[in-house]
N, C-alpha and C positions, 0 to 999 in steps of 0.2 A: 714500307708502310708502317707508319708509326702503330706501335700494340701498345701505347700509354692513352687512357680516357683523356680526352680534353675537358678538363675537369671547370673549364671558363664557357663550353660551352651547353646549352640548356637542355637538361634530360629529354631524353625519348619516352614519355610514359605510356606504358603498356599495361591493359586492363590484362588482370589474370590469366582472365579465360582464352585470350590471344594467345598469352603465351603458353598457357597448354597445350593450346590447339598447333600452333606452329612445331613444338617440342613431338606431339603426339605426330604428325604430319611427315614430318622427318624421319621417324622410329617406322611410320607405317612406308616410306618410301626405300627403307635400307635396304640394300645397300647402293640405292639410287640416294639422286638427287632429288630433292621435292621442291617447288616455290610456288609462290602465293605474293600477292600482294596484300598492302596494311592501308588499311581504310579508317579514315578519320579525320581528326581535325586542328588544325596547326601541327603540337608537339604529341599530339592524344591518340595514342591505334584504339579504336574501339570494337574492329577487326580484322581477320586475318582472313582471305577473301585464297581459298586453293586453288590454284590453276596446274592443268596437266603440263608437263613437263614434255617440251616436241623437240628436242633438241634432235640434228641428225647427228651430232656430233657422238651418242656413248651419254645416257642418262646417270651413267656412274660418277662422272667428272664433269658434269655439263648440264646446266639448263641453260632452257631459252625461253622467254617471253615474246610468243606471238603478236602482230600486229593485230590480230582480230582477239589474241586473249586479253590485250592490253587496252580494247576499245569495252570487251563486257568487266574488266573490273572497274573503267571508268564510269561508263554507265550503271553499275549496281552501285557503287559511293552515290551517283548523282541521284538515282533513284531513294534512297536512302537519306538524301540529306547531307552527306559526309564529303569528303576529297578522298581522293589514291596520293597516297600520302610517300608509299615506299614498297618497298619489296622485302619477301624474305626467302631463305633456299637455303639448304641445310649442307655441309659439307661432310658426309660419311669418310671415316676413321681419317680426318685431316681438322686442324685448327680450326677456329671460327673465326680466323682473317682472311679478307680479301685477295683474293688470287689476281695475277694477271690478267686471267680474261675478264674477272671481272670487273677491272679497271678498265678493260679496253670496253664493255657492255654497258658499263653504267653512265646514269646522268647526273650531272648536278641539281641539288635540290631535293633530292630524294634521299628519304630514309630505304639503309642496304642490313636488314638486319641477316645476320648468319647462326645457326645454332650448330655445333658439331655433336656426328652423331656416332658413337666407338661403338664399333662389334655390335652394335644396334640400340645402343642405349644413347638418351640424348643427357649431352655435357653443356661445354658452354653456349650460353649466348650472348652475341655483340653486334653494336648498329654502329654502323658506320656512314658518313656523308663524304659525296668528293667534291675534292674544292672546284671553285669555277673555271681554273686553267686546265682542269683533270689530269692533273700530275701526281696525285694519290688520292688516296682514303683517309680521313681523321677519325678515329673513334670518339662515338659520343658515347655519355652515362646511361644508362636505363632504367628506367622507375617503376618498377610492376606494383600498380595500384589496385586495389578488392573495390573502391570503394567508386569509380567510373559509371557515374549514368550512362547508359549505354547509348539511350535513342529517349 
């Protein structure tokens, strides 16, 4: 999986507050995994929507997005106005690129953002899309914007 920004392709802009809340999300999940999904519109999160984390697999190396958590964060965008735009899920003391499984989990279309979270402090973060053959992940840019009418 390519770790260079495709710098041809158009930022993922994130209002602040998103990405504190995902950052803060992560930090309170350590040394699990935490995910949520990103609610908004086109290329715009305008928020970061938490969902528990049901994995049977080991919450430390693993989320999973429910079919029934995946129906309330569509319907909270729909309520709201917005789209489910993408997901995000923090990877404790490992990188903020996309793992195997999460190439084997993911869809096309969707924004995959990752924040890494060390010894409990939150580090990077990066969004990733998979192409439509889903043969990887391409990293896209991120834009954390202040200035995001929210609703």
């Amino acid at each position: 999986m390519a770790d260079l920004v495709d710098e041809n392709r158009e930022a993922l802009v994130i209002d602040e507050k998103v990405v504190a809340h995902i950052r803060m999300h992560g930090v309170e999940a350590y040394p699990n995994e935490c995910c949520g999904a990103l609610i908004g519109s086109g290329q715009v999160v305008f928020e970061g929507f938490a969902l528990p984390n049901k994995t049977d697999e080991g919450p430390r190396r693993r989320f999973l997005v429910t079919a029934d958590d995946y129906r309330a964060a569509e319907k909270h965008a729909t309520d709201i106005g917005k789209e489910l735009i993408g997901f995000y899920h923090s990877h404790p003391d490992h990188p903020a690129r996309p793992s195997q499984y999460d190439l084997d989990h993911a869809w096309p279309s969707f924004a995959y953002v990752i924040v890494a979270v060390e010894q409990g402090e939150s580090k990077e973060m990066t969004s990733w899309r998979l192409r439509e053959d889903r043969s990887m992940f391409d990293r896209e840019p991120i834009t954390v914007d202040s200035s995001i009418d929210l609703y």
